[in-house]
C-alpha positions as CSV (number, residue, x, y, z in Angstrom):
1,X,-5.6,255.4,-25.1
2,X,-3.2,255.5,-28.5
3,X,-5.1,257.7,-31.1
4,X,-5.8,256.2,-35.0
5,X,-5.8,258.9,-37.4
6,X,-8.3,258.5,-40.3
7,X,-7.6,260.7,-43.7
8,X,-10.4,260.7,-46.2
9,X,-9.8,263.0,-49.4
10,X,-13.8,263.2,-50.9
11,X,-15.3,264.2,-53.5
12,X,-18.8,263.9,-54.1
13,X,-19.4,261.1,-52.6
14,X,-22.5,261.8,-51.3
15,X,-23.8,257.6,-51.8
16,X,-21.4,256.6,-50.2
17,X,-20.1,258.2,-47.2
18,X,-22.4,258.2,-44.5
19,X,-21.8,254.1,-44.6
20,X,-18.2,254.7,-44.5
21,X,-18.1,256.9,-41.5
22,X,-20.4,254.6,-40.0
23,X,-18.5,251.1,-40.6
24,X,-15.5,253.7,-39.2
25,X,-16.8,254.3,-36.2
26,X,-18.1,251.2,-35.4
27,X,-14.8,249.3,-35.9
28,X,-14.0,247.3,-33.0
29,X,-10.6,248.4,-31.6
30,X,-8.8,249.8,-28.7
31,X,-7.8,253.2,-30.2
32,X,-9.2,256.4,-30.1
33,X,-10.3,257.6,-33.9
34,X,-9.7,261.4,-35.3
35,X,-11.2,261.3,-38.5
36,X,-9.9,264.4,-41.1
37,X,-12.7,264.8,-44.2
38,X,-10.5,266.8,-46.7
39,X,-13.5,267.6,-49.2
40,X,-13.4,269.1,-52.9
41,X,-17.1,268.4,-53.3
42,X,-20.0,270.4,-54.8
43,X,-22.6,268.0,-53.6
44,X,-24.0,267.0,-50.2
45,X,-20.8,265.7,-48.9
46,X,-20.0,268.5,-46.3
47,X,-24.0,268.5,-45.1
48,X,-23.3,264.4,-44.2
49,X,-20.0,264.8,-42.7
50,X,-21.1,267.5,-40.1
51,X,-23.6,264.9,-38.6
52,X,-20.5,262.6,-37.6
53,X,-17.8,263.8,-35.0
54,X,-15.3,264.5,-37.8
55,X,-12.9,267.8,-38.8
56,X,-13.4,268.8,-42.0
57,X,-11.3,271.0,-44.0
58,X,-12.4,272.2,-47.7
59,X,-9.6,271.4,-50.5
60,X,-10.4,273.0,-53.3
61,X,-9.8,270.8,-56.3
62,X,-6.8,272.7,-58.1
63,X,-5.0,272.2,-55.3
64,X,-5.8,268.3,-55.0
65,X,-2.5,265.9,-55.3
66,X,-3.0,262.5,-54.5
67,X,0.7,262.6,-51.8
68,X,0.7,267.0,-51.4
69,X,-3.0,266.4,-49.7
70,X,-2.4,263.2,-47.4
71,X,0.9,264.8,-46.0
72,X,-1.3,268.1,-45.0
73,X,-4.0,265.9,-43.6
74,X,-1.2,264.2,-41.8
75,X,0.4,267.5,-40.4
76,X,-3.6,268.7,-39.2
77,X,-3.7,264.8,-36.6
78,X,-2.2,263.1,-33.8
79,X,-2.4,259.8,-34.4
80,X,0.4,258.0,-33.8
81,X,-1.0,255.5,-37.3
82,X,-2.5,257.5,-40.3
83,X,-5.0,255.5,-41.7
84,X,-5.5,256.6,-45.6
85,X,-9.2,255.1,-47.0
86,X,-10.3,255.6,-50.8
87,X,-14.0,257.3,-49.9
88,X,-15.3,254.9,-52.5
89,X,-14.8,251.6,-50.3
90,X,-17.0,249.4,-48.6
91,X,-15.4,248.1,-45.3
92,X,-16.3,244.1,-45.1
93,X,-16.3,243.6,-41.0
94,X,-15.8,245.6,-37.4
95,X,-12.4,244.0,-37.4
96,X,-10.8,245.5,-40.4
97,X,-9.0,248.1,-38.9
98,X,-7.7,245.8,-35.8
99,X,-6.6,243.3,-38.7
100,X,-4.3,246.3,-40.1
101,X,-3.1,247.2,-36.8
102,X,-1.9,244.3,-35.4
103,X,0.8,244.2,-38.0
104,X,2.5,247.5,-36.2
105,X,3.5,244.7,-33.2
106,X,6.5,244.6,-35.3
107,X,8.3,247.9,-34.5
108,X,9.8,247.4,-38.0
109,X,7.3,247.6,-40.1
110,X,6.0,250.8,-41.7
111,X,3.4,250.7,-43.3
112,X,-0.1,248.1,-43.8
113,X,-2.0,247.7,-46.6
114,X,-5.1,245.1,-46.8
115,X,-6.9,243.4,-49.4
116,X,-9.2,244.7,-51.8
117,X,-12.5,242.8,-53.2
118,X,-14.3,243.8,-56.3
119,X,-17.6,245.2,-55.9
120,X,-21.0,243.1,-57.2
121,X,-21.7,245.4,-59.9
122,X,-17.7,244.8,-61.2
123,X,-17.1,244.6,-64.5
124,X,-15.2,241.3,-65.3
125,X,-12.0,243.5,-66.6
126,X,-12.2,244.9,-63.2
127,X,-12.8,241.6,-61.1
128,X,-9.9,240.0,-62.6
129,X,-7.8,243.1,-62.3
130,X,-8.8,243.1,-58.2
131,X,-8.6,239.1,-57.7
132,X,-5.2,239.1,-59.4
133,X,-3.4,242.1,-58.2
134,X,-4.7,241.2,-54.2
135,X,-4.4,237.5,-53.4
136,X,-6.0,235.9,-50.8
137,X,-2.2,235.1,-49.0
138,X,-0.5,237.7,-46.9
139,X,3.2,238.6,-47.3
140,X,6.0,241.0,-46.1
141,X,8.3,243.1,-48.0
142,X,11.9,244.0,-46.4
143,X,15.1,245.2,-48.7
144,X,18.7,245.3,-47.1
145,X,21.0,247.6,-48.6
146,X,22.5,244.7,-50.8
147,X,19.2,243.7,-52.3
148,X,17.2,244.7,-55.4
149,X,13.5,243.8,-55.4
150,X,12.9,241.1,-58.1
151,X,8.9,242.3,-58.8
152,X,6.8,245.3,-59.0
153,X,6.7,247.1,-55.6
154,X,2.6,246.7,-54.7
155,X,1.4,249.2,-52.1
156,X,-2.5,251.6,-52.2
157,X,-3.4,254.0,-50.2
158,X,-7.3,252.7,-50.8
159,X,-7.0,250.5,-48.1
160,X,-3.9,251.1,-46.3
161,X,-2.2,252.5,-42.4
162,X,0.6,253.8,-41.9
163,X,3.0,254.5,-38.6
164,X,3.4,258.2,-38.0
165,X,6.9,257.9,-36.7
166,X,8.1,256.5,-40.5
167,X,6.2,259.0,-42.1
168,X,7.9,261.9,-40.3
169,X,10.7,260.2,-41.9
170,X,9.2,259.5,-45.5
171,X,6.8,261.5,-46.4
172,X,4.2,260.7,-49.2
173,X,5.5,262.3,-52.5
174,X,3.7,264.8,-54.8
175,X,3.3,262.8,-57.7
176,X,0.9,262.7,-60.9
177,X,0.1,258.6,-59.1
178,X,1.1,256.1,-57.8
179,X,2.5,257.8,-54.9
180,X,1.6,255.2,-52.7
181,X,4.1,252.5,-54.4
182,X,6.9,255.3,-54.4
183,X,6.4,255.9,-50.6
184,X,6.5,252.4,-50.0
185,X,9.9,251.8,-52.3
186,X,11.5,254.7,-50.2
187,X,9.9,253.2,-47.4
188,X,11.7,249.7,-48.5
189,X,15.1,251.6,-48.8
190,X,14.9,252.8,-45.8
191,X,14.7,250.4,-43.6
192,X,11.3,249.4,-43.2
193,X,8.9,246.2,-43.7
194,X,5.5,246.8,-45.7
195,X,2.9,244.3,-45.0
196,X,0.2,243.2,-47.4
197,X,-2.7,241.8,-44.9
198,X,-5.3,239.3,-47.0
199,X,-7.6,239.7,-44.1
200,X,-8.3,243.2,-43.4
201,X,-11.0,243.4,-46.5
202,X,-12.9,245.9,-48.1
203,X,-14.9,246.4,-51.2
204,X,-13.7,248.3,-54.4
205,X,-13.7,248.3,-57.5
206,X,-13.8,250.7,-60.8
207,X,-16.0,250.5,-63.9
208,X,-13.8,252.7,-66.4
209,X,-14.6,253.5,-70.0
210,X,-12.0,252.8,-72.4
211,X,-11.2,256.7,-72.2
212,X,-11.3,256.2,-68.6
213,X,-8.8,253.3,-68.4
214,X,-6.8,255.1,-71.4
215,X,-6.2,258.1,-69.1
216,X,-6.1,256.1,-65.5
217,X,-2.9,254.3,-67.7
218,X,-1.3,257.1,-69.3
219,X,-1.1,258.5,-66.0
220,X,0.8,255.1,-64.4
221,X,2.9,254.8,-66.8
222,X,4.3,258.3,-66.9
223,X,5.1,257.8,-63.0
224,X,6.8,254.2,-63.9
225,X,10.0,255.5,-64.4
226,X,10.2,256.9,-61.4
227,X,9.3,253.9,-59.1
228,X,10.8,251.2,-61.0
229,X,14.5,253.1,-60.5
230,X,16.5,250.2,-61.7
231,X,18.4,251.2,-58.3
232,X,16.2,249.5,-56.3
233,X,14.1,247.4,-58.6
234,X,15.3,244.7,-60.9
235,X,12.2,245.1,-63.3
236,X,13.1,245.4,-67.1
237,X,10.9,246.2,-69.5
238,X,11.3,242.4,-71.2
239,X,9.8,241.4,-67.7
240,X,7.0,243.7,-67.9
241,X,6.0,242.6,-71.3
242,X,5.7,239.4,-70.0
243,X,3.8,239.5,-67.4
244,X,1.7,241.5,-69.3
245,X,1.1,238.9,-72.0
246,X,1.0,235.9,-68.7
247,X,-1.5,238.7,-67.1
248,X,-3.7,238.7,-70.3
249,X,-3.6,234.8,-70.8
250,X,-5.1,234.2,-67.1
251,X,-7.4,237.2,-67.8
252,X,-9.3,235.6,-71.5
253,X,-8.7,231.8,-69.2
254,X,-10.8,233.9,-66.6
255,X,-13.2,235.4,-68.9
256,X,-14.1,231.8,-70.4
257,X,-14.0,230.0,-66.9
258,X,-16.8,232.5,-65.6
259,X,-19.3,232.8,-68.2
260,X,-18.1,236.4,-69.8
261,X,-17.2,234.7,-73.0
262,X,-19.0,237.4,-75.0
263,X,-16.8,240.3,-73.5
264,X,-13.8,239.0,-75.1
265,X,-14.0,241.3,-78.0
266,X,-14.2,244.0,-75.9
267,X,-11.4,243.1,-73.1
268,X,-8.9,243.2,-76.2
269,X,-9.4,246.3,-76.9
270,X,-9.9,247.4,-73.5
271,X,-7.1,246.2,-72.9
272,X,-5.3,247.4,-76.2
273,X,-6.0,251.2,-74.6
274,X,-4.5,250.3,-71.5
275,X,-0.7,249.0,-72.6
276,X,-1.4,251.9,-74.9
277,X,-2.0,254.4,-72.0
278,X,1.0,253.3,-70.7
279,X,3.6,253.5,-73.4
280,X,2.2,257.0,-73.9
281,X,2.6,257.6,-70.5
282,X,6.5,256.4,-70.2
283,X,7.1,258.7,-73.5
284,X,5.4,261.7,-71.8
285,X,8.7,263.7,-71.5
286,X,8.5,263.8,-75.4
287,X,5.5,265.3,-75.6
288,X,4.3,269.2,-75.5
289,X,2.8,270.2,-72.4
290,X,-0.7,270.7,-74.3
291,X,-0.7,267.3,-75.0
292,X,0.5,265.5,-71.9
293,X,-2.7,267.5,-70.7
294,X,-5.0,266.5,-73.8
295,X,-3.8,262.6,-72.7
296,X,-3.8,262.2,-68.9
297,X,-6.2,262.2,-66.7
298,X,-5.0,264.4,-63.6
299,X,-4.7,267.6,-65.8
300,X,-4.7,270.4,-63.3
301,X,-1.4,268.7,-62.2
302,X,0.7,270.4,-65.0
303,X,-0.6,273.9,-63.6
304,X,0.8,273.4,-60.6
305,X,3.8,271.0,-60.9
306,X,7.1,271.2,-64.0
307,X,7.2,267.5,-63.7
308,X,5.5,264.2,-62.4
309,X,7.6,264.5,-59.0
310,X,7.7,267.7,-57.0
311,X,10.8,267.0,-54.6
């Protein structure tokens, strides 16, 4: 029987993981599953996960990097798919994973990722930011050599499988984020298909601050350079400015269509701290290391790493 490798990076996530080990293991599927707990937690985290057949290896949270840590979780199992889960989800049904797997039937493609659902207690920035960045229709991504891609590469490791053999190839880089869309643009370049599967659901969702968002941003956009490499992705910046005004008209047309017309006031400047996040972010490489530090939100990352990228 073909092993599934689960990698879960937690911390403290005490609420929440005894469901998800449970919705894991009771996932209906003809695979064997090695689940690896890579835990930074002070709370009762470690106490929950020793109940469930699991390995669990303590990362302390210095040392945390969103691609550094998958790849060593990778290197520890033998699955022949690595199976990456923010600890934060809530898996919808006992056919999720089988719904990402079936997509390997195509010896091309690399690497799955499935839908993702805003949680109940959502805010309605965060709804509309889930409903319109996962539709409800499945698609394929593939890029010969002669191609550019004419949008912004979509790939997250909250939801998300992976074939083992491709990753050998391509590993996950160390990044400040977004290290899930530049694995899947090198993924793209070389060779590979990524899928985007509507059906294999789970629940997430995020209710930042604006210093929350601010940060989350800062951080994205100081990675943007690197994955839009006008090599491989015919994405200007005219073309991000507008979808970002299109993204904001559906978003206030959303906001009056659902009742949240009194959290316009605040969605514009929630929103104002998010483009500004961003900009910041792309301009980081002006900035003094204290405050590229002061702004972002990952800020043990400068300790460790000159740059965004460690190649």
């Amino acid at each position: 029987m073909p092993t599934v490798s689960f990698i879960l990076p937690t911390k403290n996530v005490e609420k929440n993981i005894r469901n998800l080990l449970e919705s894991i293991f009771s996932q209906d599927v003809e695979y064997k599953k090695e689940v690896l707990i890579m835990d930074s937690s002070n709370d009762k985290t470690p106490e929950i996960v020793k109940k469930y057949p699991v390995k669990l290896v303590r990362v302390e949270p210095e040392d945390y990097n969103y691609g550094g840590t998958r790849n060593l979780g990778a290197t520890m199992t033998t699955g022949e798919f690595l199976v990456f889960l923010s600890t934060d989800v809530e898996i919808k049904d006992k056919k999720w994973l089988s719904k990402l797997l079936r997509n390997f039937s195509d010896p091309k493609v690399g690497g799955v990722f499935g839908r993702q659902i805003p949680k109940e207690n959502a805010t309605p920035m965060e709804k509309f930011f889930i409903l319109n960045t996962y539709p409800t229709k499945s698609y394929t991504l593939s890029l010969s050599n002669s191609q550019k891609l004419k949008k912004a590469i979509l790939f997250s490791n909250t939801n998300s499988a992976i074939r083992r053999s491709v990753w050998k190839k391509v590993k996950l880089p160390e990044m400040l984020k977004s290290e899930d869309q530049e694995w899947a643009k090198r993924a793209l370049t070389a060779g590979h298909k990524i899928v985007y599967d509507s059906e294999a659901i789970v629940y997430h969702s995020h209710n930042y601050t604006i210093k929350n968002v601010f940060q989350e941003y800062f951080d994205s956009g100081a990675t943007m350079p690197y994955v839009y490499d006008k090599k491989v992705i015919n994405y200007s910046m005219n073309n991000f400015l507008l979808d970002g005004i299109k993204y904001t008209i559906r978003e206030y047309n959303f906001m009056a269509s659902n009742g949240y017309l009194s959290w316009i006031p605040y969605v514009t400047i929630y929103d104002a701290f998010k483009f500004l996040g961003m900009f910041l972010g792309s301009k980081h490489k002006y900035m003094p290391l204290w405050l590229k530090k002061a702004l972002c939100k990952k800020k043990n990352h400068w300790d460790k790493y000159d740059g965004i990228i460690n190649e």
